[in-house]
Backbone as CSV, one residue per row, in Angstrom:
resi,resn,N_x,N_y,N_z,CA_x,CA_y,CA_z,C_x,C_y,C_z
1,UNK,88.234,67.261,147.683,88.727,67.831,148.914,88.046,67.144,150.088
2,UNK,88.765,66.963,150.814,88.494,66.264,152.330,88.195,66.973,153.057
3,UNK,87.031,67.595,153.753,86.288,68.293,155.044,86.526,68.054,156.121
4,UNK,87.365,68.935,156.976,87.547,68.737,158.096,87.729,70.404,158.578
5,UNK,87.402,70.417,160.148,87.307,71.622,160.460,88.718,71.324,161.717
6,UNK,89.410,72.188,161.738,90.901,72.543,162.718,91.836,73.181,162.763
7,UNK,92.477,74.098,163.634,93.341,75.165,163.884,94.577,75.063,163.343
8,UNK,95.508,75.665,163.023,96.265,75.167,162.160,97.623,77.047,163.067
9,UNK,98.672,76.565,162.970,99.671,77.416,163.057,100.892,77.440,162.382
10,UNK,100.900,78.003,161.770,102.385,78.383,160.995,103.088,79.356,161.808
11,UNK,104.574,78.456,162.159,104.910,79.790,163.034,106.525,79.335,162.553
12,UNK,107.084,80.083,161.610,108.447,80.185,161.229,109.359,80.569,162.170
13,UNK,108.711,81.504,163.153,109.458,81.952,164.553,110.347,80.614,164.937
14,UNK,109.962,79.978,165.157,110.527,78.655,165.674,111.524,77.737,164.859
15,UNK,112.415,78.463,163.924,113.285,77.740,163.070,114.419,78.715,162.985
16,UNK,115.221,78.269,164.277,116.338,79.417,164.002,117.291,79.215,162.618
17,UNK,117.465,80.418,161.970,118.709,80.064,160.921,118.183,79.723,159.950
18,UNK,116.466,79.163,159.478,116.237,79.056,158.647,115.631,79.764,157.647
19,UNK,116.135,79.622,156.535,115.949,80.893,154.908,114.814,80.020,154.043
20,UNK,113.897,80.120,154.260,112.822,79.615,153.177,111.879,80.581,153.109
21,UNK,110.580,80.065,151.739,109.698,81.161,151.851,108.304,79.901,151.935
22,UNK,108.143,80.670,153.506,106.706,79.894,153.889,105.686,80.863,153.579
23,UNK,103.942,80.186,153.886,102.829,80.632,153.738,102.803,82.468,154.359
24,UNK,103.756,81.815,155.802,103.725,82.999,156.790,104.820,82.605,157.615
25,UNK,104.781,84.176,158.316,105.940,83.740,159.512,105.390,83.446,160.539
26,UNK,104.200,83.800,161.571,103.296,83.276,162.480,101.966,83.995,161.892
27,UNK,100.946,82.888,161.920,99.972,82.867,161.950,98.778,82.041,162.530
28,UNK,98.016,82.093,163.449,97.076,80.764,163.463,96.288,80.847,163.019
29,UNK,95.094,80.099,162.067,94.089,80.376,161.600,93.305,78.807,160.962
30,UNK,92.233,78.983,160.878,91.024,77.821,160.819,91.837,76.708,159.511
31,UNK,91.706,75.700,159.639,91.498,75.328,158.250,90.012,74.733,158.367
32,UNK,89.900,74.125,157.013,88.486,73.792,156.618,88.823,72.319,155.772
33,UNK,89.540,71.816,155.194,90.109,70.677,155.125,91.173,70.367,153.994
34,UNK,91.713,69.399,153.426,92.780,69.132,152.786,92.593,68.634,151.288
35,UNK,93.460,69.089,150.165,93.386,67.954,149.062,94.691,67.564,148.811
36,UNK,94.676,66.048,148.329,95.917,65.167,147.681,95.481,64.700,146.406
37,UNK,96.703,65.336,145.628,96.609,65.549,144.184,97.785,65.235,143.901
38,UNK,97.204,63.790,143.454,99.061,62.970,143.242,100.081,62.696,144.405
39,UNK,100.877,63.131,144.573,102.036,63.787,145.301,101.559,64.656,145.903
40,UNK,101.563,65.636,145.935,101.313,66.920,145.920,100.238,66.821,147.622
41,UNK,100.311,67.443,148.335,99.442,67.539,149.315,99.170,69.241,149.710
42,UNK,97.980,69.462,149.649,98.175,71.335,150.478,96.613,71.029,151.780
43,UNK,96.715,72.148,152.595,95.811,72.528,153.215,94.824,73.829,152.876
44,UNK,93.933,73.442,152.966,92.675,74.487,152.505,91.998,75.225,153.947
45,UNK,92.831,76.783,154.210,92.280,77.185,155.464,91.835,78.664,155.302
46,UNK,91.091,78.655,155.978,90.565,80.307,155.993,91.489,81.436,156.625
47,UNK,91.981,82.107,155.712,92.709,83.296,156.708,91.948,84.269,157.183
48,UNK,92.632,84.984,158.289,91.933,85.558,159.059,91.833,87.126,158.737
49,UNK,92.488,87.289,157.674,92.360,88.545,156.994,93.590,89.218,157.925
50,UNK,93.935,90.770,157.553,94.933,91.436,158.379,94.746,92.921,158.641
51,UNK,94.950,93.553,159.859,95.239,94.833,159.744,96.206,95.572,159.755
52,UNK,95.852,96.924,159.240,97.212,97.666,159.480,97.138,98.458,159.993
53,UNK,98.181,99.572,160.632,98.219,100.145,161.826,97.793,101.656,161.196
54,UNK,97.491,102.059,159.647,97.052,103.158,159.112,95.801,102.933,158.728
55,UNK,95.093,101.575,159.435,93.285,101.387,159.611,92.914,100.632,158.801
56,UNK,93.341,100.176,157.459,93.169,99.309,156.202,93.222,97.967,156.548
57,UNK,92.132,97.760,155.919,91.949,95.700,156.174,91.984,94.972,154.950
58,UNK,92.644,94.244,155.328,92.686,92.890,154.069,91.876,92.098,154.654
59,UNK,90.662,91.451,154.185,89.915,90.599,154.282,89.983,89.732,154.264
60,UNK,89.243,88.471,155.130,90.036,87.307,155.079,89.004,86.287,154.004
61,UNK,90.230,85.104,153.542,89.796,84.234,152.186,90.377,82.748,152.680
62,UNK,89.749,82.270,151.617,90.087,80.903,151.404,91.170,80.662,150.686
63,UNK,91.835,79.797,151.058,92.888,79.780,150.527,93.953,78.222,150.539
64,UNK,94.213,77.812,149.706,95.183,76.260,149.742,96.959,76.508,149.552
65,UNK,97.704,76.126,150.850,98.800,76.612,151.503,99.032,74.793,150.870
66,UNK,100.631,75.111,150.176,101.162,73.708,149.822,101.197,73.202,151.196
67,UNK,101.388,71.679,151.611,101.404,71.259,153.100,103.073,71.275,153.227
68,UNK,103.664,70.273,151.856,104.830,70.024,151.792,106.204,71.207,152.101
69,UNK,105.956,71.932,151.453,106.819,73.525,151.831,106.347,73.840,153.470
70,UNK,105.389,73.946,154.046,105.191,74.801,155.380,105.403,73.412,156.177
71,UNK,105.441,72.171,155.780,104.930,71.392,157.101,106.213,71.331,158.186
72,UNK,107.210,71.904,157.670,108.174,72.239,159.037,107.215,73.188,160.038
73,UNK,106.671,74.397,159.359,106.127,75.066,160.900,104.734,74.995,160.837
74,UNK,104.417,73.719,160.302,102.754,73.947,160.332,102.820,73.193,162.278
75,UNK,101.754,73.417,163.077,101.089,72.656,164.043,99.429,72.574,163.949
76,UNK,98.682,71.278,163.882,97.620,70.956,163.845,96.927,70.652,164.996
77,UNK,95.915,71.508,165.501,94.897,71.156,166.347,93.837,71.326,166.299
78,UNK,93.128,69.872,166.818,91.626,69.331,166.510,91.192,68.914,167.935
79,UNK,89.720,69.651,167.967,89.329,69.358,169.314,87.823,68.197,168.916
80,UNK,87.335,67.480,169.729,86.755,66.785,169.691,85.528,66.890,170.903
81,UNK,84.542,67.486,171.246,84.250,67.732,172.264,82.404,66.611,172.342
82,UNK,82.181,66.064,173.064,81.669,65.331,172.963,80.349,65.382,173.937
């Protein structure tokens, strides 16, 4: 796995008309970096866990999102501050 630290958004919002099953429908959240395995490419990002409106939390994990399936609504940003 390749180490890299950057923001990452999945936002299906932005695909009118389209029927697939992504990671998520909007989300932004960290990644931590990538593996390529063969073909095959995913991103390795931390979710941010979730709440619900009856007080219950899902905790957030690590987790590797295929790249190939989401990379219609993935957006990647990396800051560089120097």
């Amino acid at each position: 796995m390749m180490e890299s630290t950057f923001i990452v958004r999945l936002n299906e919002e932005c695909l009118f008309g389209v029927d697939a099953e992504y990671a998520y429908d909007y989300h932004w959240t960290v990644g931590v970096g990538y593996l390529e395995d063969g073909t095959d490419k995913y991103l390795y990002i931390q979710d941010n866990g979730i709440g619900y409106t009856d007080g219950t939390w899902d905790w957030s994990k690590e987790l590797y999102i295929d790249y190939t399936t989401n990379k219609p609504i993935i957006t990647i940003v990396s800051l560089e501050v120097s």
